[in-house]
C-alpha positions in Angstrom: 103.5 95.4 120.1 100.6 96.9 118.2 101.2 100.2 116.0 99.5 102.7 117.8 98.7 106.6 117.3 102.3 108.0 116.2 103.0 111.3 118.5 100.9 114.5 118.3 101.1 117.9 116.9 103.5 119.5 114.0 105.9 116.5 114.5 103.1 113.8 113.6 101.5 116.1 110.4 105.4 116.3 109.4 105.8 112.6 109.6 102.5 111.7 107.9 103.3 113.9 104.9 106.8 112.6 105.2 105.2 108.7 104.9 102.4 109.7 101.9 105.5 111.3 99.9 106.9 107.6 100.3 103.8 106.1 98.6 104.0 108.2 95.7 108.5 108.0 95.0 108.0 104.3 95.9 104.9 104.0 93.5 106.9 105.6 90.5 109.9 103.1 91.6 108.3 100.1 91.1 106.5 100.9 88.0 109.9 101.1 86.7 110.3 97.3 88.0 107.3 96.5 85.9 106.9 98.4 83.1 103.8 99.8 83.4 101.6 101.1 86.8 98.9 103.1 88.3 100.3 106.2 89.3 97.3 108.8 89.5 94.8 106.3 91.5 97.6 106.0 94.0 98.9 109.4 94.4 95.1 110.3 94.7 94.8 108.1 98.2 98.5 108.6 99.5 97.4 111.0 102.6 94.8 108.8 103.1 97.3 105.2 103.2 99.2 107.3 105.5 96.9 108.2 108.2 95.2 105.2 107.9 98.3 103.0 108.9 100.4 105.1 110.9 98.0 106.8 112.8 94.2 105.0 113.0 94.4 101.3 111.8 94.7 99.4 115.3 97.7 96.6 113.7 100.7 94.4 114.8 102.6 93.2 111.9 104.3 90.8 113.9 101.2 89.2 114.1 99.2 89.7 110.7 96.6 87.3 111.9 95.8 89.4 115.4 92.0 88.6 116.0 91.6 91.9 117.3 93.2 93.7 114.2 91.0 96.3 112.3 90.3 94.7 109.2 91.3 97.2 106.0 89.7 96.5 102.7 91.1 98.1 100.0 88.4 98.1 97.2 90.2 100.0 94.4 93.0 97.2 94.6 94.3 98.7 91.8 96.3 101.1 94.3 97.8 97.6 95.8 101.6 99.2 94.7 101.2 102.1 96.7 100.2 100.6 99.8 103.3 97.6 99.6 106.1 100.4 100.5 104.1 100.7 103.8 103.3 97.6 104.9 106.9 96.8 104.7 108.1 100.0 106.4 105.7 98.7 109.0 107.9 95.7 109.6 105.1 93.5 107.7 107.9 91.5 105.6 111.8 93.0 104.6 111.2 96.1 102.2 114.1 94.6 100.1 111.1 91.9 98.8 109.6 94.8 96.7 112.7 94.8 94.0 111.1 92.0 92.2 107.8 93.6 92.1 105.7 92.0 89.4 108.9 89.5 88.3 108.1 85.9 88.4 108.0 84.6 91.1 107.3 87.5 93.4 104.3 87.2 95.5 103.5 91.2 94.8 101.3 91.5 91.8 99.0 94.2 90.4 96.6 93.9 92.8 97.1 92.5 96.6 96.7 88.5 97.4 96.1 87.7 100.8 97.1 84.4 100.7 100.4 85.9 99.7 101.2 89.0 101.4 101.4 89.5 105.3 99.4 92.4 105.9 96.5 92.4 103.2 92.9 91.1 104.3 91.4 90.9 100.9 92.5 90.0 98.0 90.7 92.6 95.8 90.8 93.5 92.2 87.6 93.8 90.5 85.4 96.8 91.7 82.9 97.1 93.8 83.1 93.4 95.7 85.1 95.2 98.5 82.0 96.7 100.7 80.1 93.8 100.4 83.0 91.9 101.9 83.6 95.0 104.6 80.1 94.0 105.7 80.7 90.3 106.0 84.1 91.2 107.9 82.2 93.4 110.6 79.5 91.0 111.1 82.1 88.8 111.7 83.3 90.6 114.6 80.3 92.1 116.6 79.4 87.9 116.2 82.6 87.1 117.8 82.4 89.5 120.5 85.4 91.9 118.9 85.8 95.5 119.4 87.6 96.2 115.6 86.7 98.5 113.0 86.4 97.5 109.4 87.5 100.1 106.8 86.8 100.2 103.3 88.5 101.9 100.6 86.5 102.9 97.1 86.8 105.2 94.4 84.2 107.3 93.1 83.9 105.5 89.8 83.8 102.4 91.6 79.9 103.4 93.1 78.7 102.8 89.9 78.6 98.8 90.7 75.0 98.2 91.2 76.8 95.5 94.4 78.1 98.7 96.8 74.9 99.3 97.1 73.5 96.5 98.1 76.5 96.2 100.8 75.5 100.0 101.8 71.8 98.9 102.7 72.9 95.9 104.8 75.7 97.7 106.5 72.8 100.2 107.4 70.3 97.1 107.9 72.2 95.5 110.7 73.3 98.8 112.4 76.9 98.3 111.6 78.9 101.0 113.3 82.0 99.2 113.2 82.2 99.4 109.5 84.1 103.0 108.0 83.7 103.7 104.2 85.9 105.8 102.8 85.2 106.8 99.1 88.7 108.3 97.4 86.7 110.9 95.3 89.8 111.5 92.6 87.2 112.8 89.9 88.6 110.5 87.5 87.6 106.8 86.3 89.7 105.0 83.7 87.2 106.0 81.0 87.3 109.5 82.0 85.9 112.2 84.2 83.4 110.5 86.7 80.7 113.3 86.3 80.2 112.6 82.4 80.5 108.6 82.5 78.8 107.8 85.7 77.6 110.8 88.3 78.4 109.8 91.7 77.5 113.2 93.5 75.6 114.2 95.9 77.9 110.7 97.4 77.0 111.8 101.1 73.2 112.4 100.3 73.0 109.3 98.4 74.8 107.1 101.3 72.5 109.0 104.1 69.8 108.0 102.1 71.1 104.4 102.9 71.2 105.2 106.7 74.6 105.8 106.7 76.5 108.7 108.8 78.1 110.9 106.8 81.2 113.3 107.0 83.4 114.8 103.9 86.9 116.0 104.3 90.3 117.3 102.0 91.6 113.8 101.4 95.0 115.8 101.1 94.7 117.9 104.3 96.3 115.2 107.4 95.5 117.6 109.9 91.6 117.5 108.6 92.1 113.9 107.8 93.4 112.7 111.5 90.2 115.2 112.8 87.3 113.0 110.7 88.6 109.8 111.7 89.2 111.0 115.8 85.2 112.1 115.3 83.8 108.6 114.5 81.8 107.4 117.3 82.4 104.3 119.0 82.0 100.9 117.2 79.5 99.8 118.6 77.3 103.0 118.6 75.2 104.0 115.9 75.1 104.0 112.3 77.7 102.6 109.5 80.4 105.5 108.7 81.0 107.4 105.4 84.1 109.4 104.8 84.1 111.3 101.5 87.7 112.5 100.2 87.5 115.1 97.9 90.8 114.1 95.8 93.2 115.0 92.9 93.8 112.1 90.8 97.5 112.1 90.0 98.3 114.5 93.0 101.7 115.7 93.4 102.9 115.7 89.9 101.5 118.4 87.7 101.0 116.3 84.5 99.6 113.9 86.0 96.9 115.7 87.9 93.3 115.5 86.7 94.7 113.6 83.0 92.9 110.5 82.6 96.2 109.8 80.0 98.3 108.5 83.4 95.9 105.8 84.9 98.5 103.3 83.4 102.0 104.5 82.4 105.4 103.7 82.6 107.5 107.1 83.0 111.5 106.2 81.1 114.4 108.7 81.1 114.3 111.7 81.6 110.6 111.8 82.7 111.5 109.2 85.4 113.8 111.7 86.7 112.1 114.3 86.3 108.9 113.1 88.3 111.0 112.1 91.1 112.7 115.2 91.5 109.1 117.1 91.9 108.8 114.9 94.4 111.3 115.9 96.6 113.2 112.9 95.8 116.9 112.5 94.0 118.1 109.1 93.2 122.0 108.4 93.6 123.1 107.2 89.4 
């Protein structure tokens, strides 16, 4: 059957925090596995991963291939390791695949392959191809008579490739309403603070001036997240949708947060141990 909305009210905000706190211990997990990862790009999005797939994305991962599926796009496929742990919590492929992360062999990389991996619907990896490929996916659909959304995940830094704009004025263009943006705005590119290489602010004005609908929310806050995405209008009404996620990059573990020193690591040791235990979770030695 298709994953639909998970139950409402204190129970569902539990669970939902419960499920991004599984992104982030599984993220530090399997950078152990490979030696090296991107925590802070991940633990920026986690809330969002988590609403998106247990609560909004219309799925069945018994049937990856569903016609009817909303399409996710995951831009910044950088952030490929977090969003693995929940594709196979979802039942996508057995979560016991994931211990050979990266080894030779495996079919989970660095960033997502969707020739590979049951689940993924773009195999993405260099910035800013993702929106223009959102567009071609919900063209797609309104041709082939089907009600799904497309969603698109970018970071901040990513809106400096000249292409997501382009894809922003022919998403407004041909009136696609079925087509969500949502920009992870972590304040942080791998060169640095996104404000001194490469302003993207005001992001809302700048994507309004493209004819795009606009909303901003705490891209940490489920309850406010859940809210903005139960707002969108219909697909097939109005103009594309812009979400803008005001974000910590490296959230949830104080030296990572805001340190453009953790876009890659590897934590060892002690460190390992100690990141895990700030995050609420203890591993049996």
């Amino acid at each position: 059957m298709p994953v639909t909305a998970a139950p409402r009210g204190e129970e569902q905000l539990r669970q939902l925090a419960d499920r991004a706190k599984f992104v982030r211990t599984e993220t530090v997990r399997l950078t152990r596995i490979a030696g090296a990862g991107h925590y802070s790009a991940v633990f920026s999005c986690a809330e969002l991963f988590a609403v998106l797939y247990y609560s909004q994305l219309r799925i069945d991962p018994a049937r990856p291939d569903w016609p009817e599926r909303d399409r996710f796009v995951l831009s910044k496929g950088h952030a490929a390791i977090g969003l693995y742990p929940l594709l196979a919590d979802l039942g996508y492929f057995e979560p016991s695949e994931l211990d050979g992360y990266t080894r030779l062999g495996s079919p989970f990389g660095d960033h997502p392959d969707m020739k590979k991996i049951p689940g993924v619907d773009f195999s993405s990896g260099s910035l800013g191809h993702g929106l223009s490929v959102s567009v071609g996916m919900a063209l797609s659909g309104r041709m082939s008579g089907l009600d799904y959304r497309t969603y698109c995940l970018l970071g901040d830094g990513e809106l400096a490739e000249g292409q997501v704009w382009e894809a922003a004025m022919s998403a407004s263009h041909f009136g696609l309403g079925n087509l969500v943006a949502i920009v992870d705005a972590n304040q942080l590119g791998i060169d640095g603070f996104v404000r001194d290489v490469m302003p993207a602010e005001p992001i809302e004005d700048r994507f309004a001036a493209f004819g795009w609908q606009t909303h901003r929310v705490d891209g940490h806050d489920v309850s406010g997240l859940l809210e903005v995405f139960a707002a969108l209008p219909a697909p097939d009404q109005g103009k594309p949708q812009l979400i803008v996620a005001d974000t910590v990059k490296g959230k949830g573990v104080k030296r990572m947060e805001l340190s453009p020193d953790w876009h890659v690591g590897n934590l060892v040791g002690a460190d390992y141990d100690d990141v895990m235990a700030e995050l609420g979770h203890q591993e049996a030695r």
